[in-house]
C-alpha positions as CSV (number, residue, x, y, z in Angstrom):
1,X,5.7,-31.4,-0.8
2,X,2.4,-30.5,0.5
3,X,3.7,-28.5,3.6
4,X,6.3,-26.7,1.0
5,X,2.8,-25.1,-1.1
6,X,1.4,-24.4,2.9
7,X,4.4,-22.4,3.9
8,X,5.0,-20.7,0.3
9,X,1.6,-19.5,0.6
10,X,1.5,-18.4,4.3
11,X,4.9,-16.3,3.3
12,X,2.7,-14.7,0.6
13,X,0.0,-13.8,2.5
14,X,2.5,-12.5,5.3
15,X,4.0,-10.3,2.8
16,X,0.9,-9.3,1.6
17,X,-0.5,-8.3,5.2
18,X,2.6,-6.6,5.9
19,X,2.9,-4.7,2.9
20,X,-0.6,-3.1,3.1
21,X,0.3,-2.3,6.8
22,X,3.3,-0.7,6.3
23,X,1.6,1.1,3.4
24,X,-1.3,2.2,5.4
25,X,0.5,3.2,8.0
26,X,2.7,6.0,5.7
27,X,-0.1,7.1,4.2
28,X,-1.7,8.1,7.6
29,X,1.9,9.5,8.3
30,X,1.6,11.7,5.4
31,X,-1.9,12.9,6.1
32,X,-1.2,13.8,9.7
33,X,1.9,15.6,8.4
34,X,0.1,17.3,6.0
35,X,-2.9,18.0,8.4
36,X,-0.2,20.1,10.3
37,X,1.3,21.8,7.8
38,X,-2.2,22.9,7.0
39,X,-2.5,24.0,10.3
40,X,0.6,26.0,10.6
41,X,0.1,27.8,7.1
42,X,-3.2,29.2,8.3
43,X,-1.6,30.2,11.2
44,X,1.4,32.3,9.6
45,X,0.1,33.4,6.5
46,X,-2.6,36.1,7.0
47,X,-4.3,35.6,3.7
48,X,-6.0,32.8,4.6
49,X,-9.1,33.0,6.8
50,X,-10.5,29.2,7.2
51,X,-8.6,26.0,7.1
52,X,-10.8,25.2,3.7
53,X,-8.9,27.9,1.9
54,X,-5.9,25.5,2.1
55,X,-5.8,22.7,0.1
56,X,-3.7,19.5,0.6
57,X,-1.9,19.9,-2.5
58,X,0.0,23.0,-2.6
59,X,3.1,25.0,-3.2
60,X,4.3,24.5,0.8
61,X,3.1,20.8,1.0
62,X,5.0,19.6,-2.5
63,X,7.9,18.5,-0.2
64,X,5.3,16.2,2.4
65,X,3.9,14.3,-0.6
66,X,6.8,13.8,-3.5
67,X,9.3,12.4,-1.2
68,X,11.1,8.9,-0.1
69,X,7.9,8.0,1.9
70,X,5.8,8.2,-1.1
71,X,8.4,6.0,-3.0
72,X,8.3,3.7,-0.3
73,X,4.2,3.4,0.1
74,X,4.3,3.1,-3.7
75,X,7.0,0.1,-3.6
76,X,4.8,-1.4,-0.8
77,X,1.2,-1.2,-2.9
78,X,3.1,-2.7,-6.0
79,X,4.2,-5.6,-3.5
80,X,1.0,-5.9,-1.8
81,X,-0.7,-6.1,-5.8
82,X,2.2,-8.7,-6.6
83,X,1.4,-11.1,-3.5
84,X,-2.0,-10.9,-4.4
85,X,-1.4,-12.0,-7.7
86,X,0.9,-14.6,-7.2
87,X,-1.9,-16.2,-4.5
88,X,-4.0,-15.6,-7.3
89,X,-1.8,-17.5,-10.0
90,X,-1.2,-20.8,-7.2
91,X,-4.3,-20.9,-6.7
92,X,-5.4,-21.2,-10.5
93,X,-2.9,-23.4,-11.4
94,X,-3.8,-26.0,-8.3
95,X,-6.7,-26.1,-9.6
96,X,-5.9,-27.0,-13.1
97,X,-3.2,-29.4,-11.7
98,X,-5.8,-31.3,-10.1
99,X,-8.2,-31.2,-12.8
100,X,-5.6,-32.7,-14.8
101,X,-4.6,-35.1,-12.4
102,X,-8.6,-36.0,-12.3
103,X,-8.3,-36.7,-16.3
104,X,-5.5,-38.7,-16.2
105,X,-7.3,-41.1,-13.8
């Protein structure tokens, strides 16, 4: 029964790992895509002078934020919360098993 607890908790933390990854990783995505679309803008649009006259959040870089990417990295934190939680939860309710077990001795 032991090993059962081990291997429900090292899937946990594997999903945990992996979420944050994966999440990571599109945010960095995003912020390189949005790093070039910043880049481009100043490049076509004459009105600007300095890339600090663009900002990251703006009428040409709605589409590289509010998107299926951003769904996903937003699924993928709310995963990576839940694993931590449930960890969390076992780990609580271990202890208060055994504390009980102790009283009943």
């Amino acid at each position: 029964m032991r090993w059962l607890v081990t291997l429900a908790n090292r899937s946990i933390q594997l999903c945990a790992i992996l979420s944050i990854s994966a999440a990571a990783f599109i945010f960095a995505l995003t912020l390189w895509q949005v790093s070039r679309m910043r880049d481009e803008i100043l490049r076509v649009n004459d009105t600007f002078t300095s890339l600090s006259q663009v900002g990251f959040l703006n009428v040409y870089t709605n589409n590289l934020f509010f998107n299926a990417y951003t769904l996903a990295m937003m699924v993928l934190l709310c995963c990576f919360i839940g694993c931590i939680w449930a960890l969390f939860i076992k780990k609580r309710t271990m202890k208060q098993n055994n504390n009980n077990i102790n009283l009943i001795k």
